[in-house]
C-alpha positions, -999 to 999 in steps of 0.1 A, spaced: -236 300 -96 -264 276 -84 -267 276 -47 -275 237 -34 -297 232 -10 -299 204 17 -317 169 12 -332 172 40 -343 210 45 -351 225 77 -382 248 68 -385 283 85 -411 292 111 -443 302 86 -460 329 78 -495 336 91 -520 314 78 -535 342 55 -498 346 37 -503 307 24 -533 308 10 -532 334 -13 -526 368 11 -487 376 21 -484 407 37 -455 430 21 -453 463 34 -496 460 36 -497 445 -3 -499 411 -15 -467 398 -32 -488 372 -54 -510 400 -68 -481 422 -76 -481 428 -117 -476 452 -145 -487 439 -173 -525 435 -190 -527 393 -187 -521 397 -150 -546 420 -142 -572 402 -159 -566 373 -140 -566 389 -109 -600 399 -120 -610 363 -120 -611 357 -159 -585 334 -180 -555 340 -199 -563 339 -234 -536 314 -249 -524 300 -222 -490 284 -218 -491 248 -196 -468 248 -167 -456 217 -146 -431 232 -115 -409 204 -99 -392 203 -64 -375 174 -43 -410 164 -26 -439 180 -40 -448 200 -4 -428 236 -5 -414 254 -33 -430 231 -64 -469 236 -46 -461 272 -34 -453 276 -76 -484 256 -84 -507 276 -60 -496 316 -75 -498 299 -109 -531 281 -104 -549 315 -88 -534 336 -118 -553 302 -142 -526 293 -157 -530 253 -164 -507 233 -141 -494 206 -121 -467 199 -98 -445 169 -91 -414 161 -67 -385 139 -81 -370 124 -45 -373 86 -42 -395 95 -10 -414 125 5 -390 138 35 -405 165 57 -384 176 91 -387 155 124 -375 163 157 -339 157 151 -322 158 118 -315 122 116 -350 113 124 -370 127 87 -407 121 86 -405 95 55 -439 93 31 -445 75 -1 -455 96 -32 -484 89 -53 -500 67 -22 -504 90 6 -524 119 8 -515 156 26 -542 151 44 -531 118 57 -496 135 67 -514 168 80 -532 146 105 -506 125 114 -481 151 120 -505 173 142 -507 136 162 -468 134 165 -467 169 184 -489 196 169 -467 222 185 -433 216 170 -448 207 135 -470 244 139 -435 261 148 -416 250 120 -443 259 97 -451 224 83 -491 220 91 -496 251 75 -480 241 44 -497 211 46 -528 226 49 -522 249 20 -514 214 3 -548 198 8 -565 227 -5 -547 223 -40 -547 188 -49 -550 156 -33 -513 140 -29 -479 142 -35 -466 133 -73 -438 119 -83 -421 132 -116 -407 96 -125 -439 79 -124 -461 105 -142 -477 89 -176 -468 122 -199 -497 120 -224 -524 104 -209 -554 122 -199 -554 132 -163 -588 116 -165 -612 88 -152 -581 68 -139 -555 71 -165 -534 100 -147 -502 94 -128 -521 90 -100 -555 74 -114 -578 102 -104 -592 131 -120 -571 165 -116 -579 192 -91 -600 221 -101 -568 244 -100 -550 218 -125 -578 223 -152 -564 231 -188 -535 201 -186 -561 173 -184 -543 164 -220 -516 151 -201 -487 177 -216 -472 208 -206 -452 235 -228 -429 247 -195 -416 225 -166 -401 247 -140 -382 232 -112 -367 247 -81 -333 232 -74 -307 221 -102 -311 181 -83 -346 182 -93 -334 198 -132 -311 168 -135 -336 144 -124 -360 159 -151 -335 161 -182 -324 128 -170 -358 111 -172 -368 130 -206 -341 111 -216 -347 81 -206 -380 81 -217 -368 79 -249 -394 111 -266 -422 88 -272 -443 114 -280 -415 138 -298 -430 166 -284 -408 197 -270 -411 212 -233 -387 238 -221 -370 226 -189 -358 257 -165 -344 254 -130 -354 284 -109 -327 278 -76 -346 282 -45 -335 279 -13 -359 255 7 -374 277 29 -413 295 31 -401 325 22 -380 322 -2 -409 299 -19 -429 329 -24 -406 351 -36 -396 324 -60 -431 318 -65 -432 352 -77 -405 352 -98 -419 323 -116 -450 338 -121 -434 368 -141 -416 342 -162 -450 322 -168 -465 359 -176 -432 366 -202 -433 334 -218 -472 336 -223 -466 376 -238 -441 365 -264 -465 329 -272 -493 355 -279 -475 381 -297 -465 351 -320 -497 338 -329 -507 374 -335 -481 377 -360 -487 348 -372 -523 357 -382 -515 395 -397 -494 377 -416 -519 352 -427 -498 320 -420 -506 293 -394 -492 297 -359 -460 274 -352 -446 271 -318 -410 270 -331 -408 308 -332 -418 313 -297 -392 281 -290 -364 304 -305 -373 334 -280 -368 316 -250 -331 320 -243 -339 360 -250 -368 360 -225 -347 341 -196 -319 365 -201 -349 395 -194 -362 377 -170 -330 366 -154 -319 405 -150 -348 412 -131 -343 386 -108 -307 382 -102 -310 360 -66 -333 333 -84 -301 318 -107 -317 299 -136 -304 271 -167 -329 261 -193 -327 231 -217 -352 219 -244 -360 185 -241 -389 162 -256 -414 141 -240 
């Protein structure tokens, strides 16, 4: 069953600053290095994963569980970007009925960092929200919105979905494409089929569409960021092990066979992480 969350979420007192960007402490490890397999520990080595899938993870406002996703994803290399669906940004105020209210696309983190810390730098440091922020800035410039993203133009010189060139950890999806989009909360998965739909597959083109539920809070961002980072690392195994077969066996590589393993990996995956509930649909940009 898919737990909802709340529009309007009331984030959890943060972690220390170190557990946001990358270091969480668990038990004196960090939970974003934590890996079995080979790809992993190259990356954590500081070199790329060869054949990279292209990820794009989706939330309500581009600020907690979609950039927490886009942070353990970017430091592993994997090529990604992040968007929120929401019609607005929405951070917590000092009273439920009073939301801090942003535009996407327009306004920067920075620009709500600073603006927050004005409002009263001590309840917006207790609920956690200036660190996320901060963690923000250091990723990429602004929040997205999903709707208004220009799927297949270069991210480049102006042409992105929000003009501007992406952020060093968004190198590898400059193309404007993505193989995976992962959101975080089955709102934001209807938004996204919804839109695919909508936009009519102008460039016929398959993505895989998978909610991960997460609850809306700072910790359960990282251990959902976690849990999509083994998914990222599964669905990368099996894309290789494909193209690998695909050359013993002299014929060209065709992304169809790794299409037909993904309702086997997500039923792996989905065993090994029984609180993060998941659906998956294919759709087409």
């Amino acid at each position: 069953m898919i737990t909802q969350t709340s529009a309007l979420p009331t984030l959890a007192p943060a972690p220390p600053r170190e557990s946001i960007t990358p270091q969480a402490e668990n038990n004196g490890t960090d939970i974003r290095d934590e890996s079995n397999d080979k790809d992993s520990k190259m990356l954590r080595s500081g070199s790329t994963v060869d054949f990279p899938l292209k990820f794009c993870t989706v939330c309500a406002s581009n600020q907690n569980r979609s950039m927490e996703a886009h942070l353990i994803l970017s430091l592993r290399r994997y090529p990604v970007i992040s968007f929120g669906t929401g019609s607005a940004v929405r951070l917590p105020g000092p009273a439920i009925d009073k939301p801090n209210i942003y535009a996407f696309n327009s306004t920067t983190y920075d620009e709500i960092y600073n603006e927050l810390k004005n409002k009263d730098q001590r309840l917006y440091t207790l609920n956690g929200l200036l660190n996320m922020l901060d963690r923000n800035r250091r990723i990429k410039a602004r929040p997205e919105r999903w709707q208004d993203w220009k799927v297949g133009q270069p991210r480049l010189g102006g042409t992105g979905a929000l003009g501007e060139a992406p952020s060093d950890e968004e190198t590898g999806v400059e193309g404007g494409v993505v193989d995976v989009v992962i959101t975080c909360e089955e709102r934001c998965w209807d938004a996204v089929v919804d839109d695919l739909h909508n936009r009519a597959s102008p460039l016929n083109r398959p993505v895989h569409v998978i909610n991960v539920d997460i609850k809306d809070n700072h910790e359960e961002a990282i251990v959902g960021g976690k849990g999509i980072l083994d998914l990222a690392d599964m669905l990368t195994a099996a894309a290789k092990e494909e193209r690998e077969r695909s050359e013993a066996g002299g014929r060209g590589w065709s992304r169809e066979t790794v299409d037909a393993r993904v309702p086997d990996i997500l039923a792996e995956w989905q065993a090994k992480w029984p609180n993060l509930p998941a659906v998956w649909t294919c759709g087409f940009f």
